[in-house]
N, C-alpha and C positions, 0 to 999 in steps of 0.2 A: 753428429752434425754434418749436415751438406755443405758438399763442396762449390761453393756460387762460382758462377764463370760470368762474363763481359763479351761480347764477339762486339770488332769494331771494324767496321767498313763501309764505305762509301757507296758501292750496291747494295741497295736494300733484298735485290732479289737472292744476291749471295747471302748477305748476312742471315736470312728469316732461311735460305734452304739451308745454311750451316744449322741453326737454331729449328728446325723442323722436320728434318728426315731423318735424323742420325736421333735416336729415343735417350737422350740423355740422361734422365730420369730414373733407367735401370740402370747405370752406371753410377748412381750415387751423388750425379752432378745438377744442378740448381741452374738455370739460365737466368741470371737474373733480368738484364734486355738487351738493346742495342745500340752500337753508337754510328752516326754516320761520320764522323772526324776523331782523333785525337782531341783536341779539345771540349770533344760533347762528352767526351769517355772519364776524362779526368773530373770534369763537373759529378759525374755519375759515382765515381770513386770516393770523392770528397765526401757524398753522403751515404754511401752501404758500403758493408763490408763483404768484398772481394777477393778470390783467390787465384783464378786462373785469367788472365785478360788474353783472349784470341784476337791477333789482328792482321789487317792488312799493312801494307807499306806504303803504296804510296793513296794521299787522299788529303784534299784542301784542309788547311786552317792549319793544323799539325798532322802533319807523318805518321808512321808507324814506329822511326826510328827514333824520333822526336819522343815520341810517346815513353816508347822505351826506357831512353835518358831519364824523362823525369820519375817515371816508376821508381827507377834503378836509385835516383835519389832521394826521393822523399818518401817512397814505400814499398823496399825493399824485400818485404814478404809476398809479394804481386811477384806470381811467377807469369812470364809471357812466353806466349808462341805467338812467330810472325809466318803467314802465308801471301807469299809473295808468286805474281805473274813473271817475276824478273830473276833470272838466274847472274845475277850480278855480285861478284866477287865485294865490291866495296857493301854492299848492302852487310851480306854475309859478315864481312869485318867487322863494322860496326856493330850486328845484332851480338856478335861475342863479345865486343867490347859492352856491350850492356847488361851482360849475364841473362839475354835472352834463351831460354831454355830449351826450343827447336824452332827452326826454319825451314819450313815444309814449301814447296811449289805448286802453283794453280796447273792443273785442275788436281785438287787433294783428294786423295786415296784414301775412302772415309775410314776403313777398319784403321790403317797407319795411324791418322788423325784423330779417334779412338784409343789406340791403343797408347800414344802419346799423353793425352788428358788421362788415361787413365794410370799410365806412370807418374805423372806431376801428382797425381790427387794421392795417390799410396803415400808419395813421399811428404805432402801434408797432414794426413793423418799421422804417420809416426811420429811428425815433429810434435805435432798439437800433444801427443802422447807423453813424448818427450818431456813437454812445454810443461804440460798439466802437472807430471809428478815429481818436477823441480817444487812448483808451487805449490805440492802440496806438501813437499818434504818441509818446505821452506816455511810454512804456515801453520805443520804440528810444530816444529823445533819453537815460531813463534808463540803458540799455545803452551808450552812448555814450560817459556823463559815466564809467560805473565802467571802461569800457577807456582812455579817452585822456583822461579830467582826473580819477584817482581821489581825487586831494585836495578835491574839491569835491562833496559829498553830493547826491544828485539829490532831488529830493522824490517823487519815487515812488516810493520803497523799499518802502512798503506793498503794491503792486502785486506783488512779485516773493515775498511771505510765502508757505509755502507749500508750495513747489514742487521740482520735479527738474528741470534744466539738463542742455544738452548744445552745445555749439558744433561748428557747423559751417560748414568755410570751402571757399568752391569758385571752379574760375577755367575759362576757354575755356582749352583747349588750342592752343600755338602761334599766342598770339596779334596777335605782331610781323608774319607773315603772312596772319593776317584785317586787319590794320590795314592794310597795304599796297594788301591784295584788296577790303576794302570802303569804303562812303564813310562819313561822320560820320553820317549819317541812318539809313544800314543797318546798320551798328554800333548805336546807338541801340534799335532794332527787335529786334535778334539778343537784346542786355541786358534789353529787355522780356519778351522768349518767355522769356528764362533765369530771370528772377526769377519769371513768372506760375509757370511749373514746378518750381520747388522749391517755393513758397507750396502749392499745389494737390496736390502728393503729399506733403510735411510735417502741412500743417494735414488731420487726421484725426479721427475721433472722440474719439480717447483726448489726442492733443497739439494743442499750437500753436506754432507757429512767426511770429517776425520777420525780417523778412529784408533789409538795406539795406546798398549797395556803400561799402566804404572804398576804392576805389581803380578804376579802370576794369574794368577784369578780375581782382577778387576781392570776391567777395559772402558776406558774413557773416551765418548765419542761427543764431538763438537756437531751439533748441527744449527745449518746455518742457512740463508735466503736472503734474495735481497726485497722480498715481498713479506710483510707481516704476515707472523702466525699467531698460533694459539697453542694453550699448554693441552687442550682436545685436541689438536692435529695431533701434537708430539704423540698426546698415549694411542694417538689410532697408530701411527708407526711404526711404535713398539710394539701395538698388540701385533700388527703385521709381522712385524718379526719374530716373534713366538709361535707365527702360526707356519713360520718358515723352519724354525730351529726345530733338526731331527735329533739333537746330541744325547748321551748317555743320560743326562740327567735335566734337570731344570734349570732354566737362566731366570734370575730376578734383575729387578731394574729401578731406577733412580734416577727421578728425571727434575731441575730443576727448575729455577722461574723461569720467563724470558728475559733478555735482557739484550740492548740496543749498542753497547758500548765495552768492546773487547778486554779492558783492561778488567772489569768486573767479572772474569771466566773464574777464578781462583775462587770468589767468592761463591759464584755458581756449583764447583767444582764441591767444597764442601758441603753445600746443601744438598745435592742430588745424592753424595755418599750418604748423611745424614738422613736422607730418603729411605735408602739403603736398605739402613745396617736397625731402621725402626720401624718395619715394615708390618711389627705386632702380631698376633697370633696366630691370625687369619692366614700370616702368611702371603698376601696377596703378591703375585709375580711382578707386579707394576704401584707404584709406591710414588705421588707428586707431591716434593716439595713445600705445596702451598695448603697439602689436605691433611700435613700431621697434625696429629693431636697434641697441641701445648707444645712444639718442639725443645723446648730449652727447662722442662719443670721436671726433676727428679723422682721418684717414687718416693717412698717412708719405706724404707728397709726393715725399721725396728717392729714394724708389726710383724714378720718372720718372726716363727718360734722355734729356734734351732737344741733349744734342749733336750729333746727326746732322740735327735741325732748324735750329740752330745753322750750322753748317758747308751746309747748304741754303741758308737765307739769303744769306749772307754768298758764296758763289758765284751769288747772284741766279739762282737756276733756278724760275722763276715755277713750274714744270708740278708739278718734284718737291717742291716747298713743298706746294701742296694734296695731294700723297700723303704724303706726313710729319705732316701736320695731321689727315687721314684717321686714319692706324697709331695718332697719341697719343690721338686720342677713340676709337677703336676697343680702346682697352686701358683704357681710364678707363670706359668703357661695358661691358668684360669684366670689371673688378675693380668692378662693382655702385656707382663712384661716382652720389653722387644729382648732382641741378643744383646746389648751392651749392658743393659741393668741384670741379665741373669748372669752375666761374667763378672760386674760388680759385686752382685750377691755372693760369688761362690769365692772373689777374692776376699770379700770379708769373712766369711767363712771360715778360709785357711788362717788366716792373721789371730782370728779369737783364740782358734785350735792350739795356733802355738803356742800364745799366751795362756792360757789353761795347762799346756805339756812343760813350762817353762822350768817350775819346780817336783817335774817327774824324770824328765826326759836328761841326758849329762850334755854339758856345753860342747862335745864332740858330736853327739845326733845333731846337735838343733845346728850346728854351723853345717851341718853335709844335705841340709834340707835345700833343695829345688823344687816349688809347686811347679808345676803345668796350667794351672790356672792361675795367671799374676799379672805383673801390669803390662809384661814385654809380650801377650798372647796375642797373635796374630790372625785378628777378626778377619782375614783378608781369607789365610788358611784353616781357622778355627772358624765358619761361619754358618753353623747349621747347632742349634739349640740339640741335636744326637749327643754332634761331637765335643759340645762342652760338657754333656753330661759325660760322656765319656772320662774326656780328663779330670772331669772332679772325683768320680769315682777313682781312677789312678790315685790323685789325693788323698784321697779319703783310706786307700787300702796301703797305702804309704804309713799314714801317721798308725793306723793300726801295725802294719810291721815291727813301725819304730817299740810302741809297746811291748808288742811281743818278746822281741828281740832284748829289749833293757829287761822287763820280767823275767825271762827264761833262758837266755845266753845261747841263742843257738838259731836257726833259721826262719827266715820271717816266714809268714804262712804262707805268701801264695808260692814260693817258691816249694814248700815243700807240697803244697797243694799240685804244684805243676810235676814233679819229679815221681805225684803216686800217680797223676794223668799219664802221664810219658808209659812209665814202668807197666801199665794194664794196658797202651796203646800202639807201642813202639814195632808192634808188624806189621801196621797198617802203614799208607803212604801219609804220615803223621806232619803236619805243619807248626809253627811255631804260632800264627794264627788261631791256627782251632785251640791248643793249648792255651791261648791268652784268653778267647773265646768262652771255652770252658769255668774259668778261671774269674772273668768278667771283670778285667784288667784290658785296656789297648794293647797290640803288639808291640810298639815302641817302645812302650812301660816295661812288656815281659820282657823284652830283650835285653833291654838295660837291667832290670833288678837280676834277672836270672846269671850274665856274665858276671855280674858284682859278686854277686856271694858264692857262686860257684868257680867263678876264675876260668869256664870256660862256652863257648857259645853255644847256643842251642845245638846246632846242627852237629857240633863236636862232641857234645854231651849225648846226642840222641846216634850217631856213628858210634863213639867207645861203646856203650850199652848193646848194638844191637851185636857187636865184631865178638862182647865175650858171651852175647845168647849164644853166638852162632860156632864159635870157641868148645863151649861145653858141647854140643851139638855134634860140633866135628869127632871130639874126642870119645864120645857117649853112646853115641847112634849111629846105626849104618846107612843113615840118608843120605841119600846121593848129594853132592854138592849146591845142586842148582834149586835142588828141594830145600837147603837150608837156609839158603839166599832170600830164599821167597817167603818162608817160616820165621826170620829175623825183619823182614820188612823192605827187601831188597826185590824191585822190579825186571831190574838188567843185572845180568848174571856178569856181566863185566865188569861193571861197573862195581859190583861187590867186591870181587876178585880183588880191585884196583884199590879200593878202600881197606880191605882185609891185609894186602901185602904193606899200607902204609901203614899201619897199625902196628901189624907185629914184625914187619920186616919180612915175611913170606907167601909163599901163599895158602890158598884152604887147603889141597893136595899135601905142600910139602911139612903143612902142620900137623895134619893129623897120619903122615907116616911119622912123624917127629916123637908125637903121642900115644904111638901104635896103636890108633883108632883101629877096629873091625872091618871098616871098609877103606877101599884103598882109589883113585880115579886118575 
């Protein structure tokens, strides 16, 4: 926004050469006209908004310092410079006494007189900056109170008078797998780029937008006008910002109705998530409120036919499980369930499962049971049709353990599934990942089940093993040390060394003279 300036003096010839030789323009500054008196100026003030008033001192009807005075009172954001013919002490007092902000003498030294305006104008810009992100702190915290404490009136209601509203709620695609894939730091980074680019293709000439996260991966942005729109503006602006968004992954979006009256955001706020989170097969990245199908009508669940899943199970055939799990999302995903009704599905699922396991299973299994798909699952983190299949699988390869384990008294399968993976992999640079992978279990699952029945962690478990490959090694063979390191699945030879001596208390050297190995180093 320009900086508008006022020049007031009683030569027109002065005023129009202040106002004509000096290119204002490339300075960022707006002329708006001229005054011949203080009193012309103040009429002028009364109707536009003003920032810099230039004047003279002395000049019929009202002064310069006259002028001054009443700025200094009634509109205190009017920053003045007076240029005066008159090297006069009282002038000077006075123009301080009014927080005039320089007193420059005829004949003015235009760069000086430039470079002055153009100190006043920086220092109204940062204010305005200033200004701005009070208000806008002021005006999420108020968006805040009317979605999640509507009993409690925010005091910036007068802020939101006005205006046309539209919510809109957006999240990273599949984002239980960027969590996996990134660190906290780069996560962090990913959420900066995501917020900078809805802020940056929202905020336009016509709107503005707020924009701050309720939740890790879901960012709620207020946009707002004080000209009517349309719910076609809103998705051109979304699609704009898709066509900005470079992130690792995809952003979807959820945009609600319009709405004229702030206290109705909460309501907005649910529908555009309800947008969301029912966005159906297709998928589509942009999802309006007013174009769902039947928003509030259930499926029929009972046409699922889960007994061939069922009768899978309970014959523990780990392989044909993940195709039976495949064929029920593959039909939930053909009859256009969105993500809430297939998390429905699979919490029913679990619920029949135990009730079937009730009189197999001893009242110790069934009390140490945790689904991963249950009512506390967080579609926010859980929201990509992958990753629920994921943890229903988890599920699914749970209640089979549970069986195994009451059948046969001894370890569930994926772990021992995991321990013959490890045991044929364990020189290679081996993850707990690929192992869970393998396994076709989540790694959160393998790490959990794996520390449970073994009592100790992957990475503990996959170190002892490699320290007594490389143990027999030492004691057996004449390979050089660094060769064994590399042969047990060790990259950095120091690093082994380091791991080897916490192990057994020594190192590879002083173990295998211990053992009087063949070779000595």
């Amino acid at each position: 926004m320009k900086i508008k300036m006022l020049i007031v003096d009683d030569e027109p010839i002065i005023s129009q050469g202040l106002r004509m030789t000096i290119p204002w323009d490339s300075h960022g500054i707006e002329v708006i006209g001229e005054a011949s008196d203080g009193k012309q100026a103040l009429e002028i003030l009364e109707k536009q908004r003003v920032d810099i008033v230039l004047t003279d001192v002395r000049m019929p009807e009202m002064d310069g310092i006259q002028l001054a005075k009443t700025i200094h009172e009634q509109m205190p954001h009017i920053r003045v410079i007076i240029i005066s013919g008159y090297d006069d002490f009282h002038y000077a007092r006075e123009a301080i006494r009014f927080r005039v902000k320089d007193y420059l003498l005829k004949p003015v030294d235009i760069e000086e007189l430039v470079s002055k305006v153009s100190k006043l104008s920086a220092e109204i810009d940062e204010e305005r900056e200033m200004l701005a992100k009070v208000e806008e702190e002021q005006m999420q915290e108020g968006v805040r109170q009317f979605i999640f404490n509507p009993h409690i009136q925010p005091q910036t209601h007068h802020l939101f008078t006005g205006k046309h509203f539209c919510i809109v709620v957006s999240e990273l695609e599949d984002y239980a797998t960027l969590h996996e894939t990134y660190s906290s730091s780069e996560l962090d980074e990913i959420r900066d780029n995501w917020s900078t680019t809805v802020q940056e293709a929202m905020n336009t000439h016509f709107y503005r937008a707020l924009s701050f996260f309720t939740h890790p991966n879901l960012q709620m942005t207020l946009v707002f006008s004080q000209q009517a729109f349309t719910e076609k503006t809103m998705k051109q602006l979304v699609t704009n910002t898709l066509l900005e968004w470079d992130g690792p992954t995809g952003l979807f979006f959820g945009i609600s109705d319009i709405f004229e009256n702030i206290q109705d955001v909460k309501e907005a706020y649910h529908h555009a998530y309800e947008a969301l989170v029912k966005r159906g097969k297709n998928n589509q990245p942009i999802q309006l409120y007013s174009l769902l199908n039947e928003p509030n009508v259930k499926k029929n669940y009972s046409k699922i036919n889960y007994l061939h899943l069922y009768e899978t199970l309970f014959r523990r055939d780990s392989h044909q499980l993940l195709v039976d799990l495949e064929q029920l999302f593959d039909h939930m995903e053909t009859e256009d369930y969105n993500l809430v009704e297939i998390v429905e599905v699979c919490q029913e699922l679990n619920k029949t499962i135990e009730q079937r396991l009730q009189d197999i299973l001893t009242t110790t299994s069934l009390e140490d049971i945790t689904y991963h798909v249950n009512e506390t699952l967080d579609l926010h983190f859980t929201n990509s049709i992958r990753s629920v299949k994921r943890l229903m699988l988890d599920d699914l390869n749970m209640w089979m353990d549970l069986l195994i384990k009451e059948n046969m008294g001894k370890k569930s399968w994926s772990v021992e599934k995991a321990e013959q993976y490890i045991l044929e992999n364990y020189h290679r640079d081996l993850k707990a990942s690929e192992v869970a992978n393998e396994i076709h279990i989540t790694p959160n699952y393998f790490s959990m089940i794996f520390k449970k029945e073994l009592g100790v962690s992957f990475n503990d478990y996959l170190n002892d093993l490699r320290i007594e490959k490389a143990k027999q090694l030492l004691a057996d063979t004449s390979d050089r040390i660094f060769e064994i390191a590399k042969e047990v699945g060790y990259k950095e030879y120091k690093y082994f060394v380091q791991v080897f001596r916490k192990k057994t208390g020594m190192t590879p050297t002083d173990y295998r003279t211990f053992k009087g190995g063949s070779h000595s180093e």
